[in-house]
TIBALUM-815680 format. One record per residue (C-alpha): residue in one letter; x, y, z. Coordinates in Angstrom, 3 decimals, m for minus. Each point is the difference from the previous one (the first is absolute). Layout:
BEGIN
["A" [X Y Z]]
...
END
This chain:
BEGIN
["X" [m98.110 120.119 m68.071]]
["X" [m3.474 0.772 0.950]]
["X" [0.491 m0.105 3.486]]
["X" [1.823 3.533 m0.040]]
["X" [m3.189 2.725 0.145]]
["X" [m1.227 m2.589 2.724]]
["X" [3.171 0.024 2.113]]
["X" [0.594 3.800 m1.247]]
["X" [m3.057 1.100 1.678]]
["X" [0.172 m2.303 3.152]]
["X" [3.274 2.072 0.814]]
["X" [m1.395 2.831 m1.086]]
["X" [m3.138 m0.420 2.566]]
["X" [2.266 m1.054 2.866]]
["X" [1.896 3.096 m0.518]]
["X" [m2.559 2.260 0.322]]
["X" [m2.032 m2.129 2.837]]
["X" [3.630 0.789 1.783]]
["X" [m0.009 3.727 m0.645]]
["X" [m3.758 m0.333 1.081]]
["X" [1.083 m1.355 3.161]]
["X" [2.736 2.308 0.794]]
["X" [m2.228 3.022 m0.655]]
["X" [m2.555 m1.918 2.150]]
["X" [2.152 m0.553 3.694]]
["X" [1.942 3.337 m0.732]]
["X" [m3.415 1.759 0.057]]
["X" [m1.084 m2.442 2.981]]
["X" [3.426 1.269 1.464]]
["X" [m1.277 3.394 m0.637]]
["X" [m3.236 m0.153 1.425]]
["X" [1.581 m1.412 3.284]]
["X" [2.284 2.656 0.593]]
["X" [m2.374 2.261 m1.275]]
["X" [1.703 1.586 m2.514]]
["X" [m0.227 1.819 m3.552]]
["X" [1.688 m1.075 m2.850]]
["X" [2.131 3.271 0.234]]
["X" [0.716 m0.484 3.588]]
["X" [1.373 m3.166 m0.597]]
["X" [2.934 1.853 m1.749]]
["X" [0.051 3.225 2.021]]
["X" [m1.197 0.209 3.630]]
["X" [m2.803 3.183 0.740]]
["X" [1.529 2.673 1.936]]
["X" [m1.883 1.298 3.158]]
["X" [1.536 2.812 1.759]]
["X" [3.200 0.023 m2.088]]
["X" [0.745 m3.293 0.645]]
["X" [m0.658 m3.187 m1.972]]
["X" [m1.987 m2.368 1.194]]
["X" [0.474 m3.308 m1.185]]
["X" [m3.240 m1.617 1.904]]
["X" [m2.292 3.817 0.714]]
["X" [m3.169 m2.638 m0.890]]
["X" [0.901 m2.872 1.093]]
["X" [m2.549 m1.332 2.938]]
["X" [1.404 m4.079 m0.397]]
["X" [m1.730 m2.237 m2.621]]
["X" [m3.154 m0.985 1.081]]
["X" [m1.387 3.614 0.753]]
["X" [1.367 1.143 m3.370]]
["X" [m1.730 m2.500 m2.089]]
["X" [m3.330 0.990 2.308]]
["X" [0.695 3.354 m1.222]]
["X" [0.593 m0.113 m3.373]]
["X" [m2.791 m3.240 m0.510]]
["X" [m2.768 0.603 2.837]]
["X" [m0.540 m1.390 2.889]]
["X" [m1.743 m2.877 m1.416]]
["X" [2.560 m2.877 m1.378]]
["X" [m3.286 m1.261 m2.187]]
["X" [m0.204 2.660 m2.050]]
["X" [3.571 0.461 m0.883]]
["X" [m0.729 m1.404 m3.268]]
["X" [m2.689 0.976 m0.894]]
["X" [0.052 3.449 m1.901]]
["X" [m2.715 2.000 2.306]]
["X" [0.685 2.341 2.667]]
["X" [0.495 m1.743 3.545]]
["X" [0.968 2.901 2.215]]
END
């Protein structure tokens, strides 16, 4: 049929927008607990102790952090801080 390498790659885009997506909110999820990829999986250890949240100062003041001060220039790729 030659509807096949048009439904083909429809699936084949919506599985990779999904994987997109995942990344996407598990990197927001990240940002908002403000962690590394590597901490994610194994927590930092400060005085001999692991500390699941050592960074952690709640969402908002994380993203400020990490992004600047200034929500405008999130998105934009200059320095804002």
């Amino acid at each position: 049929n030659g509807r096949f390498p048009l439904v083909f790659l429809l699936f084949l885009s919506c599985m990779f927008a999904l994987s997109l997506s995942f990344l996407f909110f598990y990197h927001l999820y990240l940002t908002a607990k403000n962690r590394t990829t590597v901490e994610s999986f194994r927590a930092p250890m400060i005085d001999g102790k692991y500390a699941k949240d050592a960074f952690n100062h709640g969402i908002r003041a994380n993203y400020r952090e990490i992004f600047g001060s200034n929500a405008l220039y999130w998105f934009l790729p200059i320095h804002s801080s």
